[in-house]
VOBA-1610 file (N, C-alpha, C; in pm, whole numbers, padded with zeros to 5 digits, always signed):
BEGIN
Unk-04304-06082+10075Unk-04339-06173+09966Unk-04244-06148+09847Unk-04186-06247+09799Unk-04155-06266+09685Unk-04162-06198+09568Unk-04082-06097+09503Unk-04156-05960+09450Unk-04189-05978+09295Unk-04072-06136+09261Unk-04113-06168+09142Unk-04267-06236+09130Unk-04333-06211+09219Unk-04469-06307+09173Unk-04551-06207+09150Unk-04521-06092+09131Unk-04611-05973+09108Unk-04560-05977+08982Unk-04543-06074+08854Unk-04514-05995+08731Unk-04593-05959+08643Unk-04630-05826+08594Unk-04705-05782+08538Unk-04818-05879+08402Unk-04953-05848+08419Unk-05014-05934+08336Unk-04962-05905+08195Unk-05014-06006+08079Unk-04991-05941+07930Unk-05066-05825+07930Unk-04989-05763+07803Unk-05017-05645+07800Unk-05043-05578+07600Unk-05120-05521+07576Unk-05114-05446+07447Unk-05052-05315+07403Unk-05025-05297+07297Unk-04974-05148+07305Unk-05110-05035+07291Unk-05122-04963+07329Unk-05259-04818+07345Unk-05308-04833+07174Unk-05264-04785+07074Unk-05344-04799+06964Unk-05375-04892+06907Unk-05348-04987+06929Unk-05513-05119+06959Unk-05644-05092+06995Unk-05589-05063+07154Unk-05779-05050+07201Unk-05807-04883+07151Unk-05729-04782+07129Unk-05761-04689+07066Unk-05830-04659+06943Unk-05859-04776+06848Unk-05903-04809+06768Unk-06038-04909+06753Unk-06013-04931+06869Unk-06179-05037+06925Unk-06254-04927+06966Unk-06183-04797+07048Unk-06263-04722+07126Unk-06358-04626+06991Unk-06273-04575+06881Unk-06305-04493+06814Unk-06416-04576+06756Unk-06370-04664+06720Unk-06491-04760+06646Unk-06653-04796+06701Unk-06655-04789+06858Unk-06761-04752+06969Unk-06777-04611+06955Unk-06762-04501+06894Unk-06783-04370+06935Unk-06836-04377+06773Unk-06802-04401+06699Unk-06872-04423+06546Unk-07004-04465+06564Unk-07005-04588+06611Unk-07181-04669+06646Unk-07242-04597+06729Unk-07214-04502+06811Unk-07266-04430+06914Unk-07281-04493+07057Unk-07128-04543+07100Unk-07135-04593+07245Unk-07028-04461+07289Unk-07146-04465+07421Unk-07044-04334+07487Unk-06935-04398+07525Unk-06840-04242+07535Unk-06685-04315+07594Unk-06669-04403+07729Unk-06729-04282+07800Unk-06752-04347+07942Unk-06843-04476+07988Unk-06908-04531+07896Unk-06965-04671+07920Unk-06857-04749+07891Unk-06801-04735+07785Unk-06628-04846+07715Unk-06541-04837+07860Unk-06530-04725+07890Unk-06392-04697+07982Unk-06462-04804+08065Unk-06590-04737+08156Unk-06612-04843+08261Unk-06626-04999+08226Unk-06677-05029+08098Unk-06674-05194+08074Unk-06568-05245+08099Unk-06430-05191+08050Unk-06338-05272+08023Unk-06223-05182+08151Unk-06290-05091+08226Unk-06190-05053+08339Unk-06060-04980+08216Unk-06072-04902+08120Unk-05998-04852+08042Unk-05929-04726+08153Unk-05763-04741+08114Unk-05724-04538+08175Unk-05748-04454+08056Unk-05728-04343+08069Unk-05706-04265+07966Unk-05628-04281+07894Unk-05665-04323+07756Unk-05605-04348+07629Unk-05497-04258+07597Unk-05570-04098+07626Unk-05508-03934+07563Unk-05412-03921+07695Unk-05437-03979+07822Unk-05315-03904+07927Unk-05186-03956+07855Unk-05130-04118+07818Unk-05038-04100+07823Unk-05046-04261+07638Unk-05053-04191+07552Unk-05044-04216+07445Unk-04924-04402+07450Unk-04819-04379+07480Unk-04719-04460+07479Unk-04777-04595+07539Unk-04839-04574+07667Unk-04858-04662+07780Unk-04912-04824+07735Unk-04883-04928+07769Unk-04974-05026+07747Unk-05103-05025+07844Unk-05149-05134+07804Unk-05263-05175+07840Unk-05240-05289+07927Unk-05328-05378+07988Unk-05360-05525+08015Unk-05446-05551+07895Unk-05423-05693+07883Unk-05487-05768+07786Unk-05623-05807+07815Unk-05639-05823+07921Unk-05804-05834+07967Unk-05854-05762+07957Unk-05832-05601+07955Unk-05919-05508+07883Unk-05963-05485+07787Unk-05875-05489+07730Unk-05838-05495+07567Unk-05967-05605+07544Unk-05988-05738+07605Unk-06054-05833+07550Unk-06229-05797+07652Unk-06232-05760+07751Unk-06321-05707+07833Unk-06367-05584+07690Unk-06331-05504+07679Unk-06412-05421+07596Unk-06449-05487+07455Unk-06373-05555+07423Unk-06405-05637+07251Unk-06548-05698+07354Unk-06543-05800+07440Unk-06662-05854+07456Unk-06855-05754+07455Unk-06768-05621+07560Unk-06856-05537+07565Unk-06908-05486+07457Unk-06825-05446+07334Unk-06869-05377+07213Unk-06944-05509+07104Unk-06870-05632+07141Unk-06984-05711+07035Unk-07098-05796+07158Unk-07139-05749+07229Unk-07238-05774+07296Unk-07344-05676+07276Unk-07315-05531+07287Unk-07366-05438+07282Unk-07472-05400+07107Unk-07345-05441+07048Unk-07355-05396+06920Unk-07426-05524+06801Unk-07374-05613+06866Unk-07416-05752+06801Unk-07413-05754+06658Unk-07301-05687+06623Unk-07236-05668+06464Unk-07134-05767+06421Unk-07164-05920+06386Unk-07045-05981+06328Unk-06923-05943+06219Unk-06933-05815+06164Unk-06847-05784+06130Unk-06751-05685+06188Unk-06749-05661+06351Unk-06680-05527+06430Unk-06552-05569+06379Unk-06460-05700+06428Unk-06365-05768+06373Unk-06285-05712+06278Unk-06380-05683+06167Unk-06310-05704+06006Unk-06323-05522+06032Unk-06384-05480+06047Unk-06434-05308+06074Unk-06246-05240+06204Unk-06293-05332+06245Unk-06145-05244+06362Unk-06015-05288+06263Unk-06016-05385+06181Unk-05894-05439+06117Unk-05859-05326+05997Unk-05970-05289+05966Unk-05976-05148+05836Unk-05919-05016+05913Unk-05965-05020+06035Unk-05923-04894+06062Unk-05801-04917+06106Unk-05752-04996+06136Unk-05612-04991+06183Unk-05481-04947+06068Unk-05369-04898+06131Unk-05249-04830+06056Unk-05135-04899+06077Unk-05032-04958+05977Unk-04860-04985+06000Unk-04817-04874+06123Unk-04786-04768+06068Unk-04782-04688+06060Unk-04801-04639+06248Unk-04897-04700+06311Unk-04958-04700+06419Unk-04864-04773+06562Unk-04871-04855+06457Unk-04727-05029+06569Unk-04621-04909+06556Unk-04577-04805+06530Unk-04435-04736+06547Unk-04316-04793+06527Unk-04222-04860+06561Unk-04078-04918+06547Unk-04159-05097+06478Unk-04218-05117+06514Unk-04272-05261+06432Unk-04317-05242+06325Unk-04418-05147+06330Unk-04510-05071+06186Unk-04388-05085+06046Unk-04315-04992+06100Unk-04230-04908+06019Unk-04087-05027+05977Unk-04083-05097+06057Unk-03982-05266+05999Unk-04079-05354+05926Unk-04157-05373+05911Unk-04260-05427+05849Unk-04210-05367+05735Unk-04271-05265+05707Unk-04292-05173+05562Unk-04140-05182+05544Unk-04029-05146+05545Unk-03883-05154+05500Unk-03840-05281+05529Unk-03934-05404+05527Unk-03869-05540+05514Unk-03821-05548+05374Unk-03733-05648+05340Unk-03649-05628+05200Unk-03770-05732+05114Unk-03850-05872+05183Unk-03941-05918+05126Unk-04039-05974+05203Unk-04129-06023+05168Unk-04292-06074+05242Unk-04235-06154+05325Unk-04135-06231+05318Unk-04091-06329+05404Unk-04046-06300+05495Unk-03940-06186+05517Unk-03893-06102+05580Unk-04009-06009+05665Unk-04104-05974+05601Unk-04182-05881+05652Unk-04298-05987+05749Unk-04309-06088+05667Unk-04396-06217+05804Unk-04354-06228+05912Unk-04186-06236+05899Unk-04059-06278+05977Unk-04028-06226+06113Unk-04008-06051+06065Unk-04026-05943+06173Unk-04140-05933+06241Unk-04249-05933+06176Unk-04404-05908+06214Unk-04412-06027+06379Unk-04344-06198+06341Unk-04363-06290+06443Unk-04221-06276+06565Unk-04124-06220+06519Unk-04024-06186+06591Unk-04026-06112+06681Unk-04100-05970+06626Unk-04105-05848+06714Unk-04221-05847+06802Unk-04325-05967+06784Unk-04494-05937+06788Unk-04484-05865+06964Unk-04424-05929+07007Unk-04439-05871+07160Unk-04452-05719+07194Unk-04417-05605+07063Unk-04407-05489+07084Unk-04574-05469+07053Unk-04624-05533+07000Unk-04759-05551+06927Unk-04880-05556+07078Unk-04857-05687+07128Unk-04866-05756+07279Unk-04804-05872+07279Unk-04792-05892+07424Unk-04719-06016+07442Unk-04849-06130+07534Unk-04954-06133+07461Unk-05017-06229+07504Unk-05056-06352+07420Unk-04950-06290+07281Unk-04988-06438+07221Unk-04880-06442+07142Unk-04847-06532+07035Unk-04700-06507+06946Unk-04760-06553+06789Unk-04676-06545+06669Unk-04649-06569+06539Unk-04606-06708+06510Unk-04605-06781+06400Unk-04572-06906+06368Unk-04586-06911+06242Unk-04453-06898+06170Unk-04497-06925+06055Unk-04448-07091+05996Unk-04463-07143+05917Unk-04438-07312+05848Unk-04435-07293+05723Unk-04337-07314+05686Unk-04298-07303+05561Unk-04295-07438+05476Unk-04407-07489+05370Unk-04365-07601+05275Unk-04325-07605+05176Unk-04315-07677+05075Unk-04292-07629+04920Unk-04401-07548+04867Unk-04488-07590+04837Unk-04619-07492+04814Unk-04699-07393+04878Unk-04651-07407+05039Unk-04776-07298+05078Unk-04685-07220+05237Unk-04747-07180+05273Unk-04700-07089+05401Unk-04818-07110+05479Unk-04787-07083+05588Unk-04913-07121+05725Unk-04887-07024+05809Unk-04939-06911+05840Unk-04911-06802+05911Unk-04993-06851+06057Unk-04958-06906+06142Unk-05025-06932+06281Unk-05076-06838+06397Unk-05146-06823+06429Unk-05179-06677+06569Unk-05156-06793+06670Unk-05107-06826+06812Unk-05099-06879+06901Unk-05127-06778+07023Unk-05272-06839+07093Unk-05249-06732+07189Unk-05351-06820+07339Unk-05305-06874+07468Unk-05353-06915+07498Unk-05462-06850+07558Unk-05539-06909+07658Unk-05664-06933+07750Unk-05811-06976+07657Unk-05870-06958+07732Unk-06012-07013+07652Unk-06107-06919+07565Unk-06185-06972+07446Unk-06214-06867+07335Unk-06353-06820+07439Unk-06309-06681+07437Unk-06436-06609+07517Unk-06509-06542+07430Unk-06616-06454+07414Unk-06626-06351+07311Unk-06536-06299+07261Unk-06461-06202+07387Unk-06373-06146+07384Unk-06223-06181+07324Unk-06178-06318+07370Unk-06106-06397+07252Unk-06130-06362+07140Unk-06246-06460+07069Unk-06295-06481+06945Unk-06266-06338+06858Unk-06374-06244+06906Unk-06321-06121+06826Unk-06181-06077+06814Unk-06103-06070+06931Unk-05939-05981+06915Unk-05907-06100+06815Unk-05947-06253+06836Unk-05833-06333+06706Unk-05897-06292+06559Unk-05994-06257+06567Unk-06066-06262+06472Unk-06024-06107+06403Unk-06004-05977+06450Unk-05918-05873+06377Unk-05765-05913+06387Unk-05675-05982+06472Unk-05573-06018+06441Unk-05522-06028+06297Unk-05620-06172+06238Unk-05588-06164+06133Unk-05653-06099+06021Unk-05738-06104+06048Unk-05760-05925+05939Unk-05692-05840+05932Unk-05619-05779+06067Unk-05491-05703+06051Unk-05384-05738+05980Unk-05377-05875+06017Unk-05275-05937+05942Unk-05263-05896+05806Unk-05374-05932+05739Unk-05382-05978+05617Unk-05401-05850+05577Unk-05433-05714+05646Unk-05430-05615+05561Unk-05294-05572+05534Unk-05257-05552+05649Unk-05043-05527+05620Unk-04985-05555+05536Unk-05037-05719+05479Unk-04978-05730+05411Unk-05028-05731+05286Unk-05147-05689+05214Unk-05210-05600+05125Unk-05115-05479+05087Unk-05120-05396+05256Unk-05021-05260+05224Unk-04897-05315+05152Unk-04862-05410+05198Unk-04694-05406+05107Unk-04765-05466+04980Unk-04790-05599+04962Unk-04765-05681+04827Unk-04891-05620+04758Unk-05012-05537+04784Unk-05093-05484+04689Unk-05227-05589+04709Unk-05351-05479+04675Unk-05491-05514+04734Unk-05560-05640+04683Unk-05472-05683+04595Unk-05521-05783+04557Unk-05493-05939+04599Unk-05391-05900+04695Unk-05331-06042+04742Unk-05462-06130+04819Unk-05427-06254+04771Unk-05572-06320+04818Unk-05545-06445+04918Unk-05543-06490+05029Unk-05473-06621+05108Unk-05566-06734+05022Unk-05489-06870+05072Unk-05554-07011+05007Unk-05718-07047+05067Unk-05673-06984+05246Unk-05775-07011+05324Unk-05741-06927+05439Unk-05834-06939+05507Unk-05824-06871+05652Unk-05872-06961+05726Unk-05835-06986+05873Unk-05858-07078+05967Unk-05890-07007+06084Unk-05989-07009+06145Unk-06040-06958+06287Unk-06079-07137+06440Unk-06059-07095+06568Unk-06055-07198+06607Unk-06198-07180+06666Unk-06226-07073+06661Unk-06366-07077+06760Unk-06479-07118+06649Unk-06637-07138+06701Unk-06755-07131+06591Unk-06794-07035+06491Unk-06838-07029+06380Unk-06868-06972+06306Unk-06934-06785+06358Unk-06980-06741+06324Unk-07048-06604+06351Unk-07187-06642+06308Unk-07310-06561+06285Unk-07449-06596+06244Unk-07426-06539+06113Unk-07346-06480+06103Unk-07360-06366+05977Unk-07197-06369+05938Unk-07177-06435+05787Unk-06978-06443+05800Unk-06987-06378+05675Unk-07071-06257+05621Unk-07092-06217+05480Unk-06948-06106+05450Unk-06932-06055+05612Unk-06824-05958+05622Unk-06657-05994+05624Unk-06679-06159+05674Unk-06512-06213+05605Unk-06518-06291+05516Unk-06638-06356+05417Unk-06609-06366+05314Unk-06527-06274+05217Unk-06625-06137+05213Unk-06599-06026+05120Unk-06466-05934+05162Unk-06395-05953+05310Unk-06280-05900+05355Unk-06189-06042+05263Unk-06151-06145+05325Unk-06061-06254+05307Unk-06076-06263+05146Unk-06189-06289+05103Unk-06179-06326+04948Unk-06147-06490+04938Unk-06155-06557+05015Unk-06102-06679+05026Unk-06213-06794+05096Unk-06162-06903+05116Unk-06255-06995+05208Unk-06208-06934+05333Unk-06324-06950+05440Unk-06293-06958+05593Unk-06372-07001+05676Unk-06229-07134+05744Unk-06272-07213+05772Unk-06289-07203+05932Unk-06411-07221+06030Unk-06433-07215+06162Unk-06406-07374+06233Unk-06364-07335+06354Unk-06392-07475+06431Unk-06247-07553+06416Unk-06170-07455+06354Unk-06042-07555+06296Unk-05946-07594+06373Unk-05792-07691+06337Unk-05759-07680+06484Unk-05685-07553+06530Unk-05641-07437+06417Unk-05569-07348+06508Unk-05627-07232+06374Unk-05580-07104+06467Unk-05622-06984+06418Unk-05506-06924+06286Unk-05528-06917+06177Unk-05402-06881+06099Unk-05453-06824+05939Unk-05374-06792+05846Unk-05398-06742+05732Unk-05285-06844+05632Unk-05347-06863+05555Unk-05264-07005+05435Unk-05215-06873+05282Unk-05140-06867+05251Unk-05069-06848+05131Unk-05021-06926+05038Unk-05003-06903+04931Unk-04856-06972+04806Unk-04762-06964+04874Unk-04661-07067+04867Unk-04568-07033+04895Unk-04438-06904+04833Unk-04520-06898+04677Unk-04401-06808+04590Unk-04441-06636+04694Unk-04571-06650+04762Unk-04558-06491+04797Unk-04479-06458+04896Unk-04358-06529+04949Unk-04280-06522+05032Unk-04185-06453+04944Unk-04093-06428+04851Unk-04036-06394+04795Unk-04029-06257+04748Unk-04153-06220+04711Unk-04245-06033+04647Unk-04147-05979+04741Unk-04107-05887+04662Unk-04030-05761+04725Unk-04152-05607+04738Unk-04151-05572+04863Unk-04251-05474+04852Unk-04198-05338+04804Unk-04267-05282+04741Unk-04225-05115+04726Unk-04191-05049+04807Unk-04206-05082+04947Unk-04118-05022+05052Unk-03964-05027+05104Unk-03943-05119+04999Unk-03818-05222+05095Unk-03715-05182+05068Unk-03592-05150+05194Unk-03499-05087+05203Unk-03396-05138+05348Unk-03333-05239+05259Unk-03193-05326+05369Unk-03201-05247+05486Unk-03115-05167+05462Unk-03071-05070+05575Unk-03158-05044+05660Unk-03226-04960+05593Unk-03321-04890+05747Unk-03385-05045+05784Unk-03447-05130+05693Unk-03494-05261+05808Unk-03412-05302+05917Unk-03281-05371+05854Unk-03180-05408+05953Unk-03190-05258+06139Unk-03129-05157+06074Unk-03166-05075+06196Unk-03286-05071+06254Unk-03419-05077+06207Unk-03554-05106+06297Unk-03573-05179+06344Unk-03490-05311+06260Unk-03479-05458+06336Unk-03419-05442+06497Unk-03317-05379+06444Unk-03218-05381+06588Unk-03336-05263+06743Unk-03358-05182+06674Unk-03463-05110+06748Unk-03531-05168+06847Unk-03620-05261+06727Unk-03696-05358+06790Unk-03666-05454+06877Unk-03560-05552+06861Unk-03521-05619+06912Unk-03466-05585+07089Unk-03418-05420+07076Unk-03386-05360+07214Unk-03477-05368+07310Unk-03579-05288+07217Unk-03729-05299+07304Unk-03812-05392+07322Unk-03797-05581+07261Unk-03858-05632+07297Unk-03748-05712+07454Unk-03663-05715+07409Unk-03566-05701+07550Unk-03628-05645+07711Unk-03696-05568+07661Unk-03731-05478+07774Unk-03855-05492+07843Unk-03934-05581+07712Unk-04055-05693+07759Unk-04037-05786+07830Unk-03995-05818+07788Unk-03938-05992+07793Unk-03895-06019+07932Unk-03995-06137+07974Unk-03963-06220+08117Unk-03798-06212+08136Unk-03763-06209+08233Unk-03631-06230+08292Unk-03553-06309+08307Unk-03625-06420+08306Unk-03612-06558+08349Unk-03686-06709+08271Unk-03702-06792+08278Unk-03794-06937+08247Unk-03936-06920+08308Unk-03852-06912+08483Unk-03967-06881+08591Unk-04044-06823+08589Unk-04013-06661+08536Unk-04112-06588+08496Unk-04175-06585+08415Unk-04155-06641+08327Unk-04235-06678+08168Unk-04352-06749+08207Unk-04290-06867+08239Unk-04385-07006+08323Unk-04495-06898+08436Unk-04467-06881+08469Unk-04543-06773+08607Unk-04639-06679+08514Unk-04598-06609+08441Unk-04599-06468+08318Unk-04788-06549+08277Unk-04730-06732+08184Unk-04859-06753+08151Unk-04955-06778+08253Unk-04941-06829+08338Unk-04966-06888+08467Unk-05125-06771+08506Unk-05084-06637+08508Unk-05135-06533+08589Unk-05188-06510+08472Unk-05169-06518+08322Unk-05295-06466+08263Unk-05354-06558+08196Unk-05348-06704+08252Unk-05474-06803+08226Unk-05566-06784+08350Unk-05495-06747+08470Unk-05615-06742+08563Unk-05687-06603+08567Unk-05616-06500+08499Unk-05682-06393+08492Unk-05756-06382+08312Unk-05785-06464+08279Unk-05896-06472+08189Unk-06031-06469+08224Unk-06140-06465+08179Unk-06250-06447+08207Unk-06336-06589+08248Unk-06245-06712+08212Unk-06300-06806+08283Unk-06243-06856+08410Unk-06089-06838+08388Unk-06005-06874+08475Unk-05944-07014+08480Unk-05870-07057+08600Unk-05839-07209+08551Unk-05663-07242+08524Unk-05646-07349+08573Unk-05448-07324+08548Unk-05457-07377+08399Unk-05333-07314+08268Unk-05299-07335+08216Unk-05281-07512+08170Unk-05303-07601+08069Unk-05214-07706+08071Unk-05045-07681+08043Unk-05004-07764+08120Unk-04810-07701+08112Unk-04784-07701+07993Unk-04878-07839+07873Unk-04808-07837+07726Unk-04863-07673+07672Unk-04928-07579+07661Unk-04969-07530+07639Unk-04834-07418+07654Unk-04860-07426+07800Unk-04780-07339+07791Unk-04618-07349+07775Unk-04589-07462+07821Unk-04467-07477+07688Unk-04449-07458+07531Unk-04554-07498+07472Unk-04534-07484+07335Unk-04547-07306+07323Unk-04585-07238+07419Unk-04638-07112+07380Unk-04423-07011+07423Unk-04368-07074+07484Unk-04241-07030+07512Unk-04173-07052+07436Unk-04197-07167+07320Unk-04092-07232+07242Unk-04010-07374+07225Unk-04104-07486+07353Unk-04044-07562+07374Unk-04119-07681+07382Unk-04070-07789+07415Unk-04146-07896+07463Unk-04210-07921+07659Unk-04298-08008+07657Unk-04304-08011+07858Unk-04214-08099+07861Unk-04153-08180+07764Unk-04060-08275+07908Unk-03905-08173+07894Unk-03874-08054+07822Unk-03766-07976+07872Unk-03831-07902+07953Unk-03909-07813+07937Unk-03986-07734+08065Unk-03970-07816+08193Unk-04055-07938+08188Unk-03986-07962+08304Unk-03845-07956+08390Unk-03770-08006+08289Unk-03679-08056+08310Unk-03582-07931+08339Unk-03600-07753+08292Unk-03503-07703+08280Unk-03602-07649+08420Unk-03712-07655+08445Unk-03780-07581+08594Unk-03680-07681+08713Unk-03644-07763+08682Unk-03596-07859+08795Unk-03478-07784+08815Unk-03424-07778+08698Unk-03270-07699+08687Unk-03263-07553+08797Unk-03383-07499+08813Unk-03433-07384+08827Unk-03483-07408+08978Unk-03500-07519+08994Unk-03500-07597+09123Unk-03656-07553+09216Unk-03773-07572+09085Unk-03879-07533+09119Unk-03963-07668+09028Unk-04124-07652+08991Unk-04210-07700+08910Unk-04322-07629+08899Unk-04381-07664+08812Unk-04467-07626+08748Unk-04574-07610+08857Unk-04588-07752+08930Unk-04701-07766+08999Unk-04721-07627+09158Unk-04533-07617+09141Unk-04528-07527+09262Unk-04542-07370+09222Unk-04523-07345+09119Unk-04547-07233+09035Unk-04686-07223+09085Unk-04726-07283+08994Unk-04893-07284+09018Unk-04960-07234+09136Unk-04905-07334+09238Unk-04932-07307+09381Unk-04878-07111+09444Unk-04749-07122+09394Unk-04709-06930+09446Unk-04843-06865+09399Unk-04869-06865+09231Unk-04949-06776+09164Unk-05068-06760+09234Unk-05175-06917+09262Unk-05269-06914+09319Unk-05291-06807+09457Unk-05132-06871+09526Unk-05197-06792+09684Unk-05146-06632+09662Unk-05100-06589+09606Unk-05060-06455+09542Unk-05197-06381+09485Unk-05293-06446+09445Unk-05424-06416+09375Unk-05527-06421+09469Unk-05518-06519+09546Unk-05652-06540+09631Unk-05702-06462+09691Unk-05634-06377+09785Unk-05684-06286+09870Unk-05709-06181+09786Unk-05631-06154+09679Unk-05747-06007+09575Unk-05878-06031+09523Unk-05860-06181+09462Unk-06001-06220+09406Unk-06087-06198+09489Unk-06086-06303+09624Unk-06167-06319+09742Unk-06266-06159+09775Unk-06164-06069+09768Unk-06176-05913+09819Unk-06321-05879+09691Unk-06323-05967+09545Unk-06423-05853+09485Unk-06504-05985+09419Unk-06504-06119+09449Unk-06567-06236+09446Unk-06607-06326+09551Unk-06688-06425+09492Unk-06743-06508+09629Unk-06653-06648+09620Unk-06641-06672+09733Unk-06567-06800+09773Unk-06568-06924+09625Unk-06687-06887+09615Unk-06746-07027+09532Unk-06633-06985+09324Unk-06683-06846+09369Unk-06671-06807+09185Unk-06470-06754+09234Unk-06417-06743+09324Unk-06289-06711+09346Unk-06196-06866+09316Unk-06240-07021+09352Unk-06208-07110+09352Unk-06198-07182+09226Unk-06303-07131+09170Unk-06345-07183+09000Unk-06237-07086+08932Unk-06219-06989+08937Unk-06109-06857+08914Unk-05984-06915+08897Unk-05914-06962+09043Unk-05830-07049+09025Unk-05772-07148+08974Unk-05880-07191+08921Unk-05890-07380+08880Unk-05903-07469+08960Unk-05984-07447+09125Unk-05995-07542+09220Unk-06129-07607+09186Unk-06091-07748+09208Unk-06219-07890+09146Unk-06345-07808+09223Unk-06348-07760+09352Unk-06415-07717+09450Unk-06430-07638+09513Unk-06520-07595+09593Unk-06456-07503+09736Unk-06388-07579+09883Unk-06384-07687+09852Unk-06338-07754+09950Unk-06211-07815+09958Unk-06170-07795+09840Unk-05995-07821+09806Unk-05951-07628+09782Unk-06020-07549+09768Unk-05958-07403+09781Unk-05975-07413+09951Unk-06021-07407+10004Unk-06017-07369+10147Unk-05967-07427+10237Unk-05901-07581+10192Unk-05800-07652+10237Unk-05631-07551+10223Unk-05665-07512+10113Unk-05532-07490+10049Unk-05498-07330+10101Unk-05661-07269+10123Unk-05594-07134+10203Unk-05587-07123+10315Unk-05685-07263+10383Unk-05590-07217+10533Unk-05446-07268+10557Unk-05393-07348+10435Unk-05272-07370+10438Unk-05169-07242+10431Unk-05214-07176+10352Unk-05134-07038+10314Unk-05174-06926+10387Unk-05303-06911+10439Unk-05267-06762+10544Unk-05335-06798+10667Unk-05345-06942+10710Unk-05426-07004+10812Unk-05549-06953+10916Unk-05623-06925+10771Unk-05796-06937+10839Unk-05882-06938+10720Unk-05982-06974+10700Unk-06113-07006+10639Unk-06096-06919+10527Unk-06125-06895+10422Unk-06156-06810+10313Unk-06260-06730+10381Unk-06353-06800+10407Unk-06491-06711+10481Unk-06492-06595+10564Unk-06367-06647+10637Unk-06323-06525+10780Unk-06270-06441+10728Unk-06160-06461+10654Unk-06044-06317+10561Unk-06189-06228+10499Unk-06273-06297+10422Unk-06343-06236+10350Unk-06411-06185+10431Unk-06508-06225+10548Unk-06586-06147+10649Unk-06497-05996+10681Unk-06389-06055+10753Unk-06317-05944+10836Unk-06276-05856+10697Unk-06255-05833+10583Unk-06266-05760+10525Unk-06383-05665+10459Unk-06489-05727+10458Unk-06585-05663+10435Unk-06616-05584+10549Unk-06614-05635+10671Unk-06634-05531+10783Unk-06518-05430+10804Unk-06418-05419+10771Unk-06336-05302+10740Unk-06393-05242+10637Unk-06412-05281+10558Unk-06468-05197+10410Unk-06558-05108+10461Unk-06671-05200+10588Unk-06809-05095+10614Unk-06740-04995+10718Unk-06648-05005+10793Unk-06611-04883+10863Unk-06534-04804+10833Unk-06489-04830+10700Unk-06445-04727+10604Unk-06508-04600+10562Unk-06623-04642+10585Unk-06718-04578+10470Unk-06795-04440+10522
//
């Protein structure tokens, strides 16, 4: 098989969920309930390591299910450090100005994770700081967007000073029962239900030079950064296209991506996507198709026919089981039987 269709899901960097975890050990959730919710490794074996993003969002769901605290969000966004992001942290803080420091923050974000990106819009009067991050708002969504920009907005507190206040804040999912904790974080209106997730400024606070700021060493962290997001970064179109592909269906609802979606999320429009996949001498629709049968038989292995198909984005079970005896020619039912009966003489 095809070795590019194994490309790794999105991923976070460790002191993220290292900071969700501590924040569960504060409220009094044992470690070992977090690890198992969200299938966590050891945080302490290997400090550097990423994560998958479904964990990361698997444990946010677990801890505000558990905890049923509408302010965990604004609480993990406090505890978090510059300082923490390492080579991003530290270009941030030696940006020469806020604009610069927005700039790097959406440039580099992939060192951050690469499951969603930065956008900023610049008008005469105001700035629009955008979070873009696809699949569907789960709990687990809702909360990570929801400290995103709290993180956001604290960073940049650390540089321009505690008093900086946005025009508005924009969230895309529903309100919380209780929003007393981002009133009094944001200081601002915030608005739910909107069409996209983001933080609004003046435009003059693009300009503030922070007390950190120092050409040089930015420019060199820049370059840092830029090495190492190199080292993220899909290989290819194909893989990008593929990259979103595998973590819309590995979301918690599942389901193929829309292509505009995920074009706009690469940088582009769908009628070049298309057009440069042709170049590439593939489509979207056939993409789709590798990813699916690349997935099926793992899902199948720890789901039921019915909830493995919905996984996919099949209308049915009767258009998935068309389509897998096309690809490993026999029934979903049988692979899955004859595996479970290996499983029992395993045992």
């Amino acid at each position: 098989m095809d070795e590019r269709m194994h490309r790794p899901l999105p991923t976070v960097m460790t002191p993220v969920a290292r900071v969700l975890v501590d924040l569960g050990l504060r409220d009094g959730i044992r470690l070992g309930a977090m690890e198992r919710a969200a299938r966590l490794p050891s945080l302490a074996a290997d400090p550097e390591r990423r994560i998958q993003i479904d964990r990361l969002l698997d444990l946010w769901a677990y801890l505000g299910q558990t905890l049923d605290d509408p302010s965990l969000p604004i609480r993990a966004a406090q505890g978090a450090k510059l300082e923490d992001l390492h080579v991003l942290g530290f270009a941030i803080m030696t940006a020469p100005s806020l604009r610069d420091a927005i700039g790097t923050a959406a440039r580099y974000s992939a060192l951050l994770t690469d499951s969603g990106r930065w956008e900023t819009i610049e008008t005469a009067k105001r700035v629009e700081v955008r979070w873009h991050r696809l699949g569907p708002l789960t709990l687990g969504h809702r909360l990570s967007n929801e400290t995103a920009l709290a993180q956001s907005l604290g960073c940049l507190r650390r540089l321009a000073g505690d008093d900086l206040t946005p025009l508005e804040v924009r969230f895309r999912h529903a309100a919380p029962p209780n929003r007393s904790a981002h009133l009094e974080f944001f200081r601002c209106p915030v608005r739910f239900e909107a069409p996209w997730d983001g933080l609004v400024f003046r435009r003059e606070l693009l300009d503030m030079v922070p007390a950190g700021a120092n050409q040089r060493l930015w420019e060199y962290l820049c370059r840092s950064a830029s090495a190492l997001c190199e080292q993220l970064a899909p290989p290819s179109l194909v893989d990008g296209v593929r990259h979103h592909i595998v973590r819309a269906l590995s979301s918690a609802e599942g389901g193929v991506p829309p292509l505009d979606d995920v074009a706009r999320a690469l940088g582009t429009t769908e009628r070049t996507l298309r057009r440069r996949l042709q170049v590439e001498r593939t489509s979207f629709r056939k993409l789709v198709e590798e990813v699916r049968r690349d997935h099926a038989a793992d899902l199948l292995a720890r789901s039921s026919v019915t909830e493995t198909a919905l996984r996919l984005g099949f209308s049915d079970t009767t258009a998935f089981s068309h389509a897998f005896r096309r690809w490993f020619g026999c029934p979903p039912r049988e692979l899955r039987g004859a595996r479970g009966a290996a499983g029992e003489r395993g045992m």
